[in-house]
PDBQT receptor file of N, H, CA, C and O in Angstrom, charges set to zero:
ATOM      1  N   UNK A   1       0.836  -1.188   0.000  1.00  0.00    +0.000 N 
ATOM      2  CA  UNK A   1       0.000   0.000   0.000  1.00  0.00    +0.000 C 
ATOM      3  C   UNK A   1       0.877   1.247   0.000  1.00  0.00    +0.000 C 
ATOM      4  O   UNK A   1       2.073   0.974   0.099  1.00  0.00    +0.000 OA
ATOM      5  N   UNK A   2       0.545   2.753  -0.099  1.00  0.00    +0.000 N 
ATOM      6  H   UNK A   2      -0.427   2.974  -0.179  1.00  0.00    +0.000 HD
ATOM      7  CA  UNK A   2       0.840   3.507  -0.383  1.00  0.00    +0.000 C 
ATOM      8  C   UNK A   2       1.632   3.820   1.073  1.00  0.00    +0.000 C 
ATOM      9  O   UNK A   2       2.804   4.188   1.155  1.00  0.00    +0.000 OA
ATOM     10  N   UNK A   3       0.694   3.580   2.230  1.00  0.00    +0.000 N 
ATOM     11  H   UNK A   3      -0.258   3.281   2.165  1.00  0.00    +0.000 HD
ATOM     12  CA  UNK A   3       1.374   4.073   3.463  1.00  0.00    +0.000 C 
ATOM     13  C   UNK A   3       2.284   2.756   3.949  1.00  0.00    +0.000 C 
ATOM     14  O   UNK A   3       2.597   2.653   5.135  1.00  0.00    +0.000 OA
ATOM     15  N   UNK A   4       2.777   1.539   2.750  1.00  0.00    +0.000 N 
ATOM     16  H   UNK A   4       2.523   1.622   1.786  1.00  0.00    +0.000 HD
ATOM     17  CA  UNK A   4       3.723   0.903   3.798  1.00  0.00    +0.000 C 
ATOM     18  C   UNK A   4       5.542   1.729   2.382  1.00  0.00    +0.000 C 
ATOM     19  O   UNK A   4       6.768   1.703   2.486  1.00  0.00    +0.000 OA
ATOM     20  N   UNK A   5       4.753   2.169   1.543  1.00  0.00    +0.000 N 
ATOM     21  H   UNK A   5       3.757   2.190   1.458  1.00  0.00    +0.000 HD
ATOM     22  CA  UNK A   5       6.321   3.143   0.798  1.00  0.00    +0.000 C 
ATOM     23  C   UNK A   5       6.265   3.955   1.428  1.00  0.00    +0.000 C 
ATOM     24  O   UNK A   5       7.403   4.398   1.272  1.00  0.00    +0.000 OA
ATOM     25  N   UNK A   6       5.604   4.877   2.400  1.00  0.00    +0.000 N 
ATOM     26  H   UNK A   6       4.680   4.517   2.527  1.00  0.00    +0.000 HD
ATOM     27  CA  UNK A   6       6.031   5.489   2.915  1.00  0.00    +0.000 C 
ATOM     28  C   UNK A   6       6.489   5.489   4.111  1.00  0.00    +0.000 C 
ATOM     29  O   UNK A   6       7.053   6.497   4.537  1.00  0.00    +0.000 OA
ATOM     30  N   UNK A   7       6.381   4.676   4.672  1.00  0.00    +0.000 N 
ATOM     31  H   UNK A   7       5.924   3.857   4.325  1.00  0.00    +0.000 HD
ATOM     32  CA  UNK A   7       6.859   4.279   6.199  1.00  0.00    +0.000 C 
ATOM     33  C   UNK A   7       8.144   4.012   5.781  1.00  0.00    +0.000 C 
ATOM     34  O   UNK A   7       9.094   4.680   6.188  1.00  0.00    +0.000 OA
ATOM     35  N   UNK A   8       8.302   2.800   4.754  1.00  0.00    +0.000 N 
ATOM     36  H   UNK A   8       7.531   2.257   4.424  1.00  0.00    +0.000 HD
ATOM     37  CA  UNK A   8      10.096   2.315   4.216  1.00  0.00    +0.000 C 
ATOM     38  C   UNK A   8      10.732   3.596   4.217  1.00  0.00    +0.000 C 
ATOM     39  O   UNK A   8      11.447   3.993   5.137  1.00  0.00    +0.000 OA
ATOM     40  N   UNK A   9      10.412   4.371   2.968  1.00  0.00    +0.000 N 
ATOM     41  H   UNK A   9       9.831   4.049   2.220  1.00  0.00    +0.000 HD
ATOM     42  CA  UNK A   9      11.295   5.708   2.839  1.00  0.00    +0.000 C 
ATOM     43  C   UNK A   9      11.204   6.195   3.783  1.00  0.00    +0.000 C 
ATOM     44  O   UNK A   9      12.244   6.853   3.748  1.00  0.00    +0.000 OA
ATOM     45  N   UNK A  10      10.621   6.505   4.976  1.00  0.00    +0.000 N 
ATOM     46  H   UNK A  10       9.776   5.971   5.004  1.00  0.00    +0.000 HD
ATOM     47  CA  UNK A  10      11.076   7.414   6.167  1.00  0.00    +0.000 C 
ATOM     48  C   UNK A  10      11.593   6.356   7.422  1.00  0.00    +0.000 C 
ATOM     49  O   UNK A  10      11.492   6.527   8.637  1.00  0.00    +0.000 OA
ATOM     50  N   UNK A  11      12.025   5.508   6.870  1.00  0.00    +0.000 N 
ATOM     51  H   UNK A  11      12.107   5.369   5.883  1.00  0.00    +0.000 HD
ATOM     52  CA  UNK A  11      12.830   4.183   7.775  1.00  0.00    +0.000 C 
ATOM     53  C   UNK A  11      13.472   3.349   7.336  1.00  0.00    +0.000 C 
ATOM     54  O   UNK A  11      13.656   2.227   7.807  1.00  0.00    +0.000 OA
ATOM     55  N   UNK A  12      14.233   4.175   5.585  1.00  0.00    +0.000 N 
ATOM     56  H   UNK A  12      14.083   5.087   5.203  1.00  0.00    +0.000 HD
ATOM     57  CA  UNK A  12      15.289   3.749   4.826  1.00  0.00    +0.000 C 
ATOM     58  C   UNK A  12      16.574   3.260   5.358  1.00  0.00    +0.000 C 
ATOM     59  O   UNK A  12      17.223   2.284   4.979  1.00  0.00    +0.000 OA
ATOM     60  N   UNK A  13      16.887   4.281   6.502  1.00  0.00    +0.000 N 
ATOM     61  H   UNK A  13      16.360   5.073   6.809  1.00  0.00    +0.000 HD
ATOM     62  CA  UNK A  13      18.067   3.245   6.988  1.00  0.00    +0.000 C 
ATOM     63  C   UNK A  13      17.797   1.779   7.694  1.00  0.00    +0.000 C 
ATOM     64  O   UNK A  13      18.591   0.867   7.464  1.00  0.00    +0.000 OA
ATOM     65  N   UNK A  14      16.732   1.582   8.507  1.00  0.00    +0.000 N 
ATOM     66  H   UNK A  14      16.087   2.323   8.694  1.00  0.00    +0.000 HD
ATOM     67  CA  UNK A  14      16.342   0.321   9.084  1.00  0.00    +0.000 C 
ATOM     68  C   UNK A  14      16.011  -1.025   7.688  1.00  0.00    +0.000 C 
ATOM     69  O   UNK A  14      16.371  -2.202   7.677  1.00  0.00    +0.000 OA
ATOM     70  N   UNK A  15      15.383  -0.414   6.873  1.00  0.00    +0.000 N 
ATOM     71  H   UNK A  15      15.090   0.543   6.881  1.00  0.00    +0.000 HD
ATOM     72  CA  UNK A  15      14.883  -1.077   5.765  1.00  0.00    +0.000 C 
ATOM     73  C   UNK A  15      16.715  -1.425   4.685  1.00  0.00    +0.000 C 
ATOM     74  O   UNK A  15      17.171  -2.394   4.078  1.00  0.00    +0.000 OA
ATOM     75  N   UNK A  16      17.066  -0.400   4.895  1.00  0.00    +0.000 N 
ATOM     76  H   UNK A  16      16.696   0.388   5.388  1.00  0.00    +0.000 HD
ATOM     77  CA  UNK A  16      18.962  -1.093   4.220  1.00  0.00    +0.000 C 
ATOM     78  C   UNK A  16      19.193  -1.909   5.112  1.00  0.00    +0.000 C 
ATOM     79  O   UNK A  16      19.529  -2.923   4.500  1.00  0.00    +0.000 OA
ATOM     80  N   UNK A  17      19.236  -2.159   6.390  1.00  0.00    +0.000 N 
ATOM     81  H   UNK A  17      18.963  -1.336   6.887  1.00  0.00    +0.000 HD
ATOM     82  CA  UNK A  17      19.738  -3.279   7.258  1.00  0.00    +0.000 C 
ATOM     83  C   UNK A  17      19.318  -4.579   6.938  1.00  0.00    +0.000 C 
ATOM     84  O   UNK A  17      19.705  -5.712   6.652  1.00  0.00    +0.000 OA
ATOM     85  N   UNK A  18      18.431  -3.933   7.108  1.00  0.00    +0.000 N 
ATOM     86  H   UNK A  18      18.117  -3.012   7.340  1.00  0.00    +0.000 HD
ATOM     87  CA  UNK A  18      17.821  -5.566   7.349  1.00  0.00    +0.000 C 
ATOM     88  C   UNK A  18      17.338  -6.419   6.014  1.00  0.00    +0.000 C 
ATOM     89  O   UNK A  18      16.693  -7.456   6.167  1.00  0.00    +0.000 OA
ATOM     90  N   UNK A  19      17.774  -5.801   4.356  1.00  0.00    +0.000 N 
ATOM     91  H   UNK A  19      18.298  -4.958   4.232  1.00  0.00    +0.000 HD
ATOM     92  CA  UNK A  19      17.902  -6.064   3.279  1.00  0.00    +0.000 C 
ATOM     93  C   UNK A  19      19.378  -6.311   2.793  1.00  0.00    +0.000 C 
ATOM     94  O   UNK A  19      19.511  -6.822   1.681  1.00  0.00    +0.000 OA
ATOM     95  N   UNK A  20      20.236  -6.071   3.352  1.00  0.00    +0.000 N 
ATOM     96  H   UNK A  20      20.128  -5.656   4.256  1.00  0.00    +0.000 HD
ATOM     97  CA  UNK A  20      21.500  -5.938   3.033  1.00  0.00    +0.000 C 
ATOM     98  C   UNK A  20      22.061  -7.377   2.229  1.00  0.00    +0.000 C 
ATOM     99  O   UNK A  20      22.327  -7.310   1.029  1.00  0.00    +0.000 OA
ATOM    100  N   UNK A  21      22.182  -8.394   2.822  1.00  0.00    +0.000 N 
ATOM    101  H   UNK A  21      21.966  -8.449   3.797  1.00  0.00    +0.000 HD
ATOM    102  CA  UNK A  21      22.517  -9.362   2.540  1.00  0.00    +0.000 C 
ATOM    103  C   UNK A  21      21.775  -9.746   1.072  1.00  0.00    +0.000 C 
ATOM    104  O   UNK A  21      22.411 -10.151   0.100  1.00  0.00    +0.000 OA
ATOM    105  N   UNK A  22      20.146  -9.522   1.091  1.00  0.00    +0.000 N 
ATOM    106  H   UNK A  22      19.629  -9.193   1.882  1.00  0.00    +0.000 HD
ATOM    107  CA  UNK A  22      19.837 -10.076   0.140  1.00  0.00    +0.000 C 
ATOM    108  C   UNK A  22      20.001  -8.722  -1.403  1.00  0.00    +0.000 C 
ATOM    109  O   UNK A  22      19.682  -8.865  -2.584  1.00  0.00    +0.000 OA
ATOM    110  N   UNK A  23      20.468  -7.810  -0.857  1.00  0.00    +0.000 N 
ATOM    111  H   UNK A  23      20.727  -7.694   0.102  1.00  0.00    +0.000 HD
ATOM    112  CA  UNK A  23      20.783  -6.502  -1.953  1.00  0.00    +0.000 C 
ATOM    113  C   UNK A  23      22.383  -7.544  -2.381  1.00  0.00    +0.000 C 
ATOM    114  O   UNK A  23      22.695  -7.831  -3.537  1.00  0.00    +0.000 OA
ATOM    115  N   UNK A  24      22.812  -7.761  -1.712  1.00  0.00    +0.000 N 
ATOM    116  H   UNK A  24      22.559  -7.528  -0.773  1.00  0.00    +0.000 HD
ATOM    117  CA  UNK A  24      24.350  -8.616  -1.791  1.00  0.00    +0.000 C 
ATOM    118  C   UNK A  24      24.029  -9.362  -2.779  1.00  0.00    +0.000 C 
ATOM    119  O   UNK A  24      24.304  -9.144  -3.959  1.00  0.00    +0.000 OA
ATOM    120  N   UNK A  25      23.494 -10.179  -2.387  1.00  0.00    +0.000 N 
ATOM    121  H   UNK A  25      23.271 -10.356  -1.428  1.00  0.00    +0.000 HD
ATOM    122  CA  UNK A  25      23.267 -11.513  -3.374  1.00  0.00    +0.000 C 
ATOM    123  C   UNK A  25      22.692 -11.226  -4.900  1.00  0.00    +0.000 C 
ATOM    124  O   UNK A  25      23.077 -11.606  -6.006  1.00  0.00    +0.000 OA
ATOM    125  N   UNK A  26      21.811 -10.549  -4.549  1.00  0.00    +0.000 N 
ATOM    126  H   UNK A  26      21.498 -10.240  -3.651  1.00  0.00    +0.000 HD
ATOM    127  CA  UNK A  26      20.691 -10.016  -5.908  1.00  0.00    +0.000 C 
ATOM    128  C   UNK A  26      22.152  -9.324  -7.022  1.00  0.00    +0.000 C 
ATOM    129  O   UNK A  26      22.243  -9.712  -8.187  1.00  0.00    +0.000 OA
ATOM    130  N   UNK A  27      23.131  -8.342  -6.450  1.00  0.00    +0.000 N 
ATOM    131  H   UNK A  27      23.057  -8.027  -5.504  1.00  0.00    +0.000 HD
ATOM    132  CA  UNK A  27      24.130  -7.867  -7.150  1.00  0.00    +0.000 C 
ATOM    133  C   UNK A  27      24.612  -8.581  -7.568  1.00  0.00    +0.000 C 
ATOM    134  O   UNK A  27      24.429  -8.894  -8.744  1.00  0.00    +0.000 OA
ATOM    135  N   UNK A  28      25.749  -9.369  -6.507  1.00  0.00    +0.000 N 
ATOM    136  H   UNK A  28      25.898  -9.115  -5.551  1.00  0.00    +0.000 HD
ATOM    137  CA  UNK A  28      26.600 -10.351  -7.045  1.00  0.00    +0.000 C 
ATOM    138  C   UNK A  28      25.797 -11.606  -8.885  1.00  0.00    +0.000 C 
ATOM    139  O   UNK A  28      26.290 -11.970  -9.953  1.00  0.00    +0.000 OA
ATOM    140  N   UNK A  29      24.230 -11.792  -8.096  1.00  0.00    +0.000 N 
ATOM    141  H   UNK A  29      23.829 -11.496  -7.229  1.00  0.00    +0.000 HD
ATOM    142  CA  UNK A  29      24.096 -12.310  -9.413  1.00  0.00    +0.000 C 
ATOM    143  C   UNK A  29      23.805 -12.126 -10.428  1.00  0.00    +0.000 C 
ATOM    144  O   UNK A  29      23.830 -12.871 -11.408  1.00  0.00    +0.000 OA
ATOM    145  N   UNK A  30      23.425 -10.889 -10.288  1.00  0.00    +0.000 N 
ATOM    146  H   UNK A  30      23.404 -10.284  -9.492  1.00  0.00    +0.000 HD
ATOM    147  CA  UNK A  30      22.473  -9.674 -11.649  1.00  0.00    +0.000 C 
ATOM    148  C   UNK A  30      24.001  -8.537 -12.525  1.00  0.00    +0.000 C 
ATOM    149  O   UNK A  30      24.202  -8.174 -13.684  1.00  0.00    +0.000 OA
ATOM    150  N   UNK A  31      24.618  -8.373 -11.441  1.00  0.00    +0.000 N 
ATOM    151  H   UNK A  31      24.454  -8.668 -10.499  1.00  0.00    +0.000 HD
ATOM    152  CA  UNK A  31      25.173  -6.747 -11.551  1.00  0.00    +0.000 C 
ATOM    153  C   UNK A  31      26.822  -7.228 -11.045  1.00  0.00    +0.000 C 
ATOM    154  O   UNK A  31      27.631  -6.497 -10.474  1.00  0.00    +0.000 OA
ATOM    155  N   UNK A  32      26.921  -7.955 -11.247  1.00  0.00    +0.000 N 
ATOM    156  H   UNK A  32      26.264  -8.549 -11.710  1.00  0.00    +0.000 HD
ATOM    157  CA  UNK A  32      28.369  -8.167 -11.094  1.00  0.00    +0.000 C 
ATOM    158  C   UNK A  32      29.512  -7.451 -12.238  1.00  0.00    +0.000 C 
ATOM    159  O   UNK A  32      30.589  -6.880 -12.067  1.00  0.00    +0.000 OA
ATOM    160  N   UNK A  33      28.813  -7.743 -13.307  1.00  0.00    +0.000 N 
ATOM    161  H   UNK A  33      27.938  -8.207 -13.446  1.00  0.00    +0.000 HD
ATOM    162  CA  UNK A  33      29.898  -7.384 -14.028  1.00  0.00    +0.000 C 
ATOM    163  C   UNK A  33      29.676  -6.683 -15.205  1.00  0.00    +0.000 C 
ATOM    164  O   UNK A  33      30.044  -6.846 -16.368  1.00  0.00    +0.000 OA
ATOM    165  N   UNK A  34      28.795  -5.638 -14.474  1.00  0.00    +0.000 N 
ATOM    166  H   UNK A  34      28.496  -5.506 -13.529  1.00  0.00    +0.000 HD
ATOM    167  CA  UNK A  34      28.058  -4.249 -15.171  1.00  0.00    +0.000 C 
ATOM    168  C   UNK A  34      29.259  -3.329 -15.025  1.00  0.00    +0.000 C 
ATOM    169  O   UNK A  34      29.894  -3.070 -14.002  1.00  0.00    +0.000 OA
ATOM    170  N   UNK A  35      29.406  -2.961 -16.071  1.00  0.00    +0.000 N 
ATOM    171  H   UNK A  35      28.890  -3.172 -16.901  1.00  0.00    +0.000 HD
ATOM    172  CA  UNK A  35      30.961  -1.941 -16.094  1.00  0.00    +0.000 C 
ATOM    173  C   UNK A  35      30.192  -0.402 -16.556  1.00  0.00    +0.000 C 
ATOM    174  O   UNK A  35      30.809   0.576 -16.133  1.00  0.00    +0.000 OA
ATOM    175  N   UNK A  36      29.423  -0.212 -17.050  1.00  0.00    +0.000 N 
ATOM    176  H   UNK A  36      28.922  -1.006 -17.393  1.00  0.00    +0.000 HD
ATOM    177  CA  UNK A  36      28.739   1.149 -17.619  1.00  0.00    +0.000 C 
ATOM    178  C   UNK A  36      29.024   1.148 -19.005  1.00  0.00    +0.000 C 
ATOM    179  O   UNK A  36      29.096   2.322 -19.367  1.00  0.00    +0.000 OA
ATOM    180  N   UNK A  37      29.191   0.482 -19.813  1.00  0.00    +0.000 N 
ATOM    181  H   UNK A  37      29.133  -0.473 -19.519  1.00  0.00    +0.000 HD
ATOM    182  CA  UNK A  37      29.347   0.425 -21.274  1.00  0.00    +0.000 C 
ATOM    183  C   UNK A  37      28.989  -1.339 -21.954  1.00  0.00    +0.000 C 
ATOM    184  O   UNK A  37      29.876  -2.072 -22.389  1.00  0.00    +0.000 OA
ATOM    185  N   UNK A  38      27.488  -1.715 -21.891  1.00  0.00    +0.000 N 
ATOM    186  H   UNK A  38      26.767  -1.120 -21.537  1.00  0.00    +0.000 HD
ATOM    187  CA  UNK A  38      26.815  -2.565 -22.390  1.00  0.00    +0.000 C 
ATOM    188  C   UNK A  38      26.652  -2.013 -23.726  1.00  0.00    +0.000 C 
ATOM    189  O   UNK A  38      26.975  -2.702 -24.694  1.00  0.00    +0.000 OA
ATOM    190  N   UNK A  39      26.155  -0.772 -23.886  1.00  0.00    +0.000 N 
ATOM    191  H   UNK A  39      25.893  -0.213 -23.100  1.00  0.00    +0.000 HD
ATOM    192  CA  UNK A  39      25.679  -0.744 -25.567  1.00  0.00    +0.000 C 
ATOM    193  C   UNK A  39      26.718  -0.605 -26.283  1.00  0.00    +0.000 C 
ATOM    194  O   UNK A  39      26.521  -0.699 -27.494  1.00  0.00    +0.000 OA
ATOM    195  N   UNK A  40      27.998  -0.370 -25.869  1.00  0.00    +0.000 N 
ATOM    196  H   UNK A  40      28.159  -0.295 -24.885  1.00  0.00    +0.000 HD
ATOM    197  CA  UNK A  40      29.377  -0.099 -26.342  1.00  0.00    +0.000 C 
ATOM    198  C   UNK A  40      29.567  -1.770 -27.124  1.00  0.00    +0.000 C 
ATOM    199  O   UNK A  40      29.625  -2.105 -28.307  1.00  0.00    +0.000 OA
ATOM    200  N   UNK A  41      29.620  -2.495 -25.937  1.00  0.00    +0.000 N 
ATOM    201  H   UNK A  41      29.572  -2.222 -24.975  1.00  0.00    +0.000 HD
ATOM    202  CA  UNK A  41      29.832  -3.921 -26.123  1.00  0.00    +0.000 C 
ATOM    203  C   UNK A  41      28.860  -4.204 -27.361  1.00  0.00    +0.000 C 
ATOM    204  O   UNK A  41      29.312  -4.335 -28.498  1.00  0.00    +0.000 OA
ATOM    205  N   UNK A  42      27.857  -4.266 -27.145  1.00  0.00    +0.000 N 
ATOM    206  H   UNK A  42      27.489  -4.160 -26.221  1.00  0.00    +0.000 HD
ATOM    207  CA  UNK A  42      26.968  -4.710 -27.978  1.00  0.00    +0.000 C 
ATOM    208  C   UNK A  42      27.120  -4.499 -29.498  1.00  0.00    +0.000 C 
ATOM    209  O   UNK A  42      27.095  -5.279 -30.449  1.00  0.00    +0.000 OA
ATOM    210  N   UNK A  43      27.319  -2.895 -29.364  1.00  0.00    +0.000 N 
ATOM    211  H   UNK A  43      27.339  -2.261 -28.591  1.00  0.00    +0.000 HD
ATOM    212  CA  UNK A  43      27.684  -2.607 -31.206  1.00  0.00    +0.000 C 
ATOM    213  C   UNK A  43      29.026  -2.381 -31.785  1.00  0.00    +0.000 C 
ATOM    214  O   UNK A  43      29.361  -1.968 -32.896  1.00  0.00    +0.000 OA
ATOM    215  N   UNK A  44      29.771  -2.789 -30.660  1.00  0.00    +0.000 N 
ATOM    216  H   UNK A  44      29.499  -3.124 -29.758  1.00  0.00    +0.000 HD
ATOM    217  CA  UNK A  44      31.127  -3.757 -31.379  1.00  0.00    +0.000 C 
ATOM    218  C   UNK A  44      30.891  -4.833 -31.547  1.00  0.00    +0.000 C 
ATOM    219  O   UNK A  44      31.180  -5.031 -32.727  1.00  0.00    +0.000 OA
ATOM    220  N   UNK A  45      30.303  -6.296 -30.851  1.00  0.00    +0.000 N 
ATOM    221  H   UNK A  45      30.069  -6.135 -29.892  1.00  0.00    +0.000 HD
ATOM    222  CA  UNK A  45      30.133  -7.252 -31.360  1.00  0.00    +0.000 C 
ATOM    223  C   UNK A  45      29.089  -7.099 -32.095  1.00  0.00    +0.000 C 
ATOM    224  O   UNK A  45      29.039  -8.316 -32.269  1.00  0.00    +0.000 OA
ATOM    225  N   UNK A  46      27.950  -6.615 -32.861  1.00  0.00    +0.000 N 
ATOM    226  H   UNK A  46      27.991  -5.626 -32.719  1.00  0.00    +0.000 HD
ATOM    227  CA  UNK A  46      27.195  -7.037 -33.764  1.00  0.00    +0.000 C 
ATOM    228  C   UNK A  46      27.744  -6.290 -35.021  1.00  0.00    +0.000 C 
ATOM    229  O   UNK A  46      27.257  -6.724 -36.065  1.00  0.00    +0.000 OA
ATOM    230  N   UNK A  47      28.680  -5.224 -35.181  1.00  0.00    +0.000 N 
ATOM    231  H   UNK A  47      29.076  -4.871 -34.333  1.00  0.00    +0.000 HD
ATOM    232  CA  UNK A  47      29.425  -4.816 -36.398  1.00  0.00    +0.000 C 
ATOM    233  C   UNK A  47      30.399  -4.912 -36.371  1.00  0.00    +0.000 C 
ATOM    234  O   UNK A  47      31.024  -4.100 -37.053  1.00  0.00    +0.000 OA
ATOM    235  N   UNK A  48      31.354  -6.159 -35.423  1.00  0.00    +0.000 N 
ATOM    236  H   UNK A  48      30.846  -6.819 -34.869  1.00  0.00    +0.000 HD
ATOM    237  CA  UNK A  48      32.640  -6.186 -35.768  1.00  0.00    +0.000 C 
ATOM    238  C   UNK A  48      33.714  -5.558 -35.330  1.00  0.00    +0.000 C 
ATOM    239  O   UNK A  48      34.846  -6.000 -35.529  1.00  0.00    +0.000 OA
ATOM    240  N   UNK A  49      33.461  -4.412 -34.658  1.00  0.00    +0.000 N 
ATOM    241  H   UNK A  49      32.542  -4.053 -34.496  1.00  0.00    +0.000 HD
ATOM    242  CA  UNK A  49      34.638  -3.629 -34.411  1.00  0.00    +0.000 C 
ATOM    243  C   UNK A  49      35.030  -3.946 -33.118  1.00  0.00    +0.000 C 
ATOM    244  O   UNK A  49      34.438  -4.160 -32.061  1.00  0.00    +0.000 OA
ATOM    245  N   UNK A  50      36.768  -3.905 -33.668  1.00  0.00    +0.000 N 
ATOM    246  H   UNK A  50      37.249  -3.731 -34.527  1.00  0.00    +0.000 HD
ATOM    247  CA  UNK A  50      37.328  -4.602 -32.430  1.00  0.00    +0.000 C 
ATOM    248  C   UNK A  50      38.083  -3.621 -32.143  1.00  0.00    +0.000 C 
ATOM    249  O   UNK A  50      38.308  -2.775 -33.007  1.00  0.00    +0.000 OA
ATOM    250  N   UNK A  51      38.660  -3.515 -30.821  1.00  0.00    +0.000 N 
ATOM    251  H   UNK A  51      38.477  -4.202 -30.119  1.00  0.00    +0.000 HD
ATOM    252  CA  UNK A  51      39.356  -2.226 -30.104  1.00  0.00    +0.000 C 
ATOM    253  C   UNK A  51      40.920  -2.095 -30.269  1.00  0.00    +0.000 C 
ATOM    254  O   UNK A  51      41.736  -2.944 -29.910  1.00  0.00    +0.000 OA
ATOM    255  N   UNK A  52      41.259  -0.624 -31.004  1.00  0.00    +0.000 N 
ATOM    256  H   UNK A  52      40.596   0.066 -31.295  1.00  0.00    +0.000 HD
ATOM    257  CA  UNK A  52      42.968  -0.336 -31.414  1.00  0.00    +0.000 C 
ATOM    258  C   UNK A  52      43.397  -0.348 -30.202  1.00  0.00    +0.000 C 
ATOM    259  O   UNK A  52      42.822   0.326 -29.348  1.00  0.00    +0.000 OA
ATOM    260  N   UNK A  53      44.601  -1.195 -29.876  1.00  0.00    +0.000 N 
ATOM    261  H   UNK A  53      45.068  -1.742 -30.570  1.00  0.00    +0.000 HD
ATOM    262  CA  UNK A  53      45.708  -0.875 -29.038  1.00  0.00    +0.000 C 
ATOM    263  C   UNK A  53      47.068  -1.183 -29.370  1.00  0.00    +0.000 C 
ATOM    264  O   UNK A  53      47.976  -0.877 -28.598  1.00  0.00    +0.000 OA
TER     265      UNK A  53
């Protein structure tokens, strides 16, 4: 309901505690190895271009 988002957000730090572990896990298996350049990746491998060094 509307008044239990607002209770969380005004008891955001209690609500990070006691989520922590499973924010851990959810990363490690989702977001591990998110660097900030997916679409980079992407349209070098679908046109080929490979990186000058």
């Amino acid at each position: 309901t509307s008044e239990e988002v607002i209770d969380a957000i005004k008891n955001i730090e209690e609500i990070s505690k006691q989520y922590s572990q499973r924010y851990d896990e959810f990363y490690h298996r989702f977001c591990e190895w998110e660097d900030g350049h997916a679409s980079e990746k992407v349209v070098k491998s679908v046109f080929g271009i490979e990186d000058k060094e």
